[in-house]
Residue frames as qw, qx, qy, qz and C-alpha x, y, z in Angstrom:
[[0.904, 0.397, 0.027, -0.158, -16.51, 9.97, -2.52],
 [0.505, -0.538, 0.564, 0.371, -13.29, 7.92, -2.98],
 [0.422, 0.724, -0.325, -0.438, -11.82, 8.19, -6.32],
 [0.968, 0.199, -0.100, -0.112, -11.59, 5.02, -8.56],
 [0.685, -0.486, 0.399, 0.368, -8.09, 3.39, -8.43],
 [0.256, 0.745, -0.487, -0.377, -5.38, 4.32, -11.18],
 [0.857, 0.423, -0.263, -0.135, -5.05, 2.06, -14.07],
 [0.726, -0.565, 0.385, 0.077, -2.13, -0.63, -13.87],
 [0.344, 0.710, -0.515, -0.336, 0.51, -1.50, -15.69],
 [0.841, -0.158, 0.517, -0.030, 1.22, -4.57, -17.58],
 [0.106, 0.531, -0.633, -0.554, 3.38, -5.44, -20.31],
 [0.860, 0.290, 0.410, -0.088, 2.19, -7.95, -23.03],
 [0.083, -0.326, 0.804, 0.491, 4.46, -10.02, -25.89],
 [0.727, 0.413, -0.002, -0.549, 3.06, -11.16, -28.92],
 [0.282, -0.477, 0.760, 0.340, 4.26, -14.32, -30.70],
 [0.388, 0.201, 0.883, 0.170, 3.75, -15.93, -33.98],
 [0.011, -0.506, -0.667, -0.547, 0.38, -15.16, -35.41],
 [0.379, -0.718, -0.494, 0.311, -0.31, -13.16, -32.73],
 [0.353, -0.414, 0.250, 0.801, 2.60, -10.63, -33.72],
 [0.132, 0.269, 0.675, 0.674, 1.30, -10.69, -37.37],
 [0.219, -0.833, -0.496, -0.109, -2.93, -9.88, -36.24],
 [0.371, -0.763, -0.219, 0.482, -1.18, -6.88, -33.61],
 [0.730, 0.486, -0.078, 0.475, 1.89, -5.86, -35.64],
 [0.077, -0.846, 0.427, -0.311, 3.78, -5.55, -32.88],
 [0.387, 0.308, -0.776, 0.391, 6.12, -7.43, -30.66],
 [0.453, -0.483, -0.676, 0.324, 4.79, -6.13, -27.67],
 [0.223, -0.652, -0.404, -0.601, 3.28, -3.58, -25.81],
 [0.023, -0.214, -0.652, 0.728, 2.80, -1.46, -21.83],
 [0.234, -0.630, -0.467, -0.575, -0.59, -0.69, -21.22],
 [0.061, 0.004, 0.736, -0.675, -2.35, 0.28, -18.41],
 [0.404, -0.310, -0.755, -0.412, -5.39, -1.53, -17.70],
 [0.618, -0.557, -0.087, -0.548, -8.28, -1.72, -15.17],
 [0.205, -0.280, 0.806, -0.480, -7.55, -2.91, -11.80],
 [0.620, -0.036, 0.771, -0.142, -8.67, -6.72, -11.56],
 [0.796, 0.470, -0.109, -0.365, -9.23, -7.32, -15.18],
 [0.876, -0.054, 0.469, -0.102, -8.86, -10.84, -15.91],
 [0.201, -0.432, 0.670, 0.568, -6.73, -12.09, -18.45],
 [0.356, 0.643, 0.662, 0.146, -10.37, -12.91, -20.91],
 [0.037, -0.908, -0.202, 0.365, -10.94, -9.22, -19.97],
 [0.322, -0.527, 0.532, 0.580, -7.22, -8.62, -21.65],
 [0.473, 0.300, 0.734, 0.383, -8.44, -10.42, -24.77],
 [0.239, 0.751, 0.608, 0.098, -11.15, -8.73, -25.38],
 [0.089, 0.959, 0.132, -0.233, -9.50, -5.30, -25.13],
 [0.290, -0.631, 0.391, 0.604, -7.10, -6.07, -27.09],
 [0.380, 0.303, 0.843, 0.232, -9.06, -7.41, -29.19],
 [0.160, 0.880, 0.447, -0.028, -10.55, -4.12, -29.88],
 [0.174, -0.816, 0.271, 0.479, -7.31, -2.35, -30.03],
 [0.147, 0.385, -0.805, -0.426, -5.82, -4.52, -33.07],
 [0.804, 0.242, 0.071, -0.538, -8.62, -5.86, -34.97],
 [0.690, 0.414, -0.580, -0.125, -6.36, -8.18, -36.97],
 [0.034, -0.281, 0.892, -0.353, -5.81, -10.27, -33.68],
 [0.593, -0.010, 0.412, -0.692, -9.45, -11.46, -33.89],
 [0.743, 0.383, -0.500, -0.226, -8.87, -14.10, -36.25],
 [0.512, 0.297, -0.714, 0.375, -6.19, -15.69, -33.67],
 [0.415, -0.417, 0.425, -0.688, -8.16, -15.10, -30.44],
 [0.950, -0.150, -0.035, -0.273, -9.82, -18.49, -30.08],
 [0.948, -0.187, -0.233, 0.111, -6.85, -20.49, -29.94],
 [0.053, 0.643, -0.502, 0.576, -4.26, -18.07, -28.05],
 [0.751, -0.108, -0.557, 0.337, -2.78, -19.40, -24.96],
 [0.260, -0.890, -0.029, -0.372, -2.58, -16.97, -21.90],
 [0.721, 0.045, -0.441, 0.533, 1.01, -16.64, -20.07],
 [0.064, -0.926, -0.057, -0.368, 1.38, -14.83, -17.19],
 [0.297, -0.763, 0.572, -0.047, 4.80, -14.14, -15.80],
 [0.225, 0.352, -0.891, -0.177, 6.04, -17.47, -17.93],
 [0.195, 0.006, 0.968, -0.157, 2.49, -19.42, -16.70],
 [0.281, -0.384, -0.651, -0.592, -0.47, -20.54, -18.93],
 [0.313, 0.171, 0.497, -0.791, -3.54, -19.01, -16.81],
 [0.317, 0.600, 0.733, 0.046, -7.42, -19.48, -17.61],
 [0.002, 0.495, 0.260, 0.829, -9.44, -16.28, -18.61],
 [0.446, -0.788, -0.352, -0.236, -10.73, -15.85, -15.41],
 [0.613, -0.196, -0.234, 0.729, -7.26, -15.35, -13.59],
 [0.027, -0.996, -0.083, -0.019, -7.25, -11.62, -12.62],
 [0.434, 0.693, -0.025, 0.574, -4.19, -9.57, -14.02],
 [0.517, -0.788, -0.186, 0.278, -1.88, -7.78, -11.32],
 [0.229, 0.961, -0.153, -0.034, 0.07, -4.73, -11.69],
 [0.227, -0.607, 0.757, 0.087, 3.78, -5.40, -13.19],
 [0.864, 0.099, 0.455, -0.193, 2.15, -8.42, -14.66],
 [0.071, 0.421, -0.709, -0.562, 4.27, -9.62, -18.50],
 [0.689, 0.343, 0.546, -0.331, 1.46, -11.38, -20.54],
 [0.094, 0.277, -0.721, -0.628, 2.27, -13.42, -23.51],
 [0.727, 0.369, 0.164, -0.556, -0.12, -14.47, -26.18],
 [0.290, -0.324, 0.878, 0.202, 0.73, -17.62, -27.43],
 [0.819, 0.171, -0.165, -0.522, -0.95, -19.42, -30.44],
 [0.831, -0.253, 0.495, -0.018, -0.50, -23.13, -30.68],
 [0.030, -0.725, 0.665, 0.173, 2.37, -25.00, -31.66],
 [0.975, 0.180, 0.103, -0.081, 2.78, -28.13, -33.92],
 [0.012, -0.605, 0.760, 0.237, 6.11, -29.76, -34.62],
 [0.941, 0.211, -0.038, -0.262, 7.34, -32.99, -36.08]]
């Protein structure tokens, strides 16, 4: 029986309201091999409840590029969690 693969590492940044719902900056985890960057949401979404307010209109960066939620997550990855921005 081969033995599951070892969690990966990925840093994530919080900004904005995102920072506020986490109360942090940012964060290493290690996460499941291929989880998607939805897949991210949702488990971080269970790690800091107070981000579940801001989850619908976060933005997904990975390595400085907006991704869908279906993009799969690679080890070394830097995921930021952008809410949206208004100016004038």
């Amino acid at each position: 029986m081969t033995p599951p693969p070892p969690p990966m590492p990925v840093e994530v940044r919080y900004f904005a309201a995102a920072r506020e719902g986490a109360g942090l900056t940012g964060e290493r985890l290690d996460v499941p091999v291929g989880l998607t960057a939805g897949g991210l949401l949702a488990l971080l979404a269970g790690r800091h409840p107070g981000l579940a307010p801001v989850l619908p209109g976060l933005r997904v960066a990975v390595n400085e590029r907006f991704v869908p939620a279906e993009a799969a997550l690679a080890a070394g990855d830097t995921v930021a969690l952008i809410p949206p921005v208004s100016g004038g």
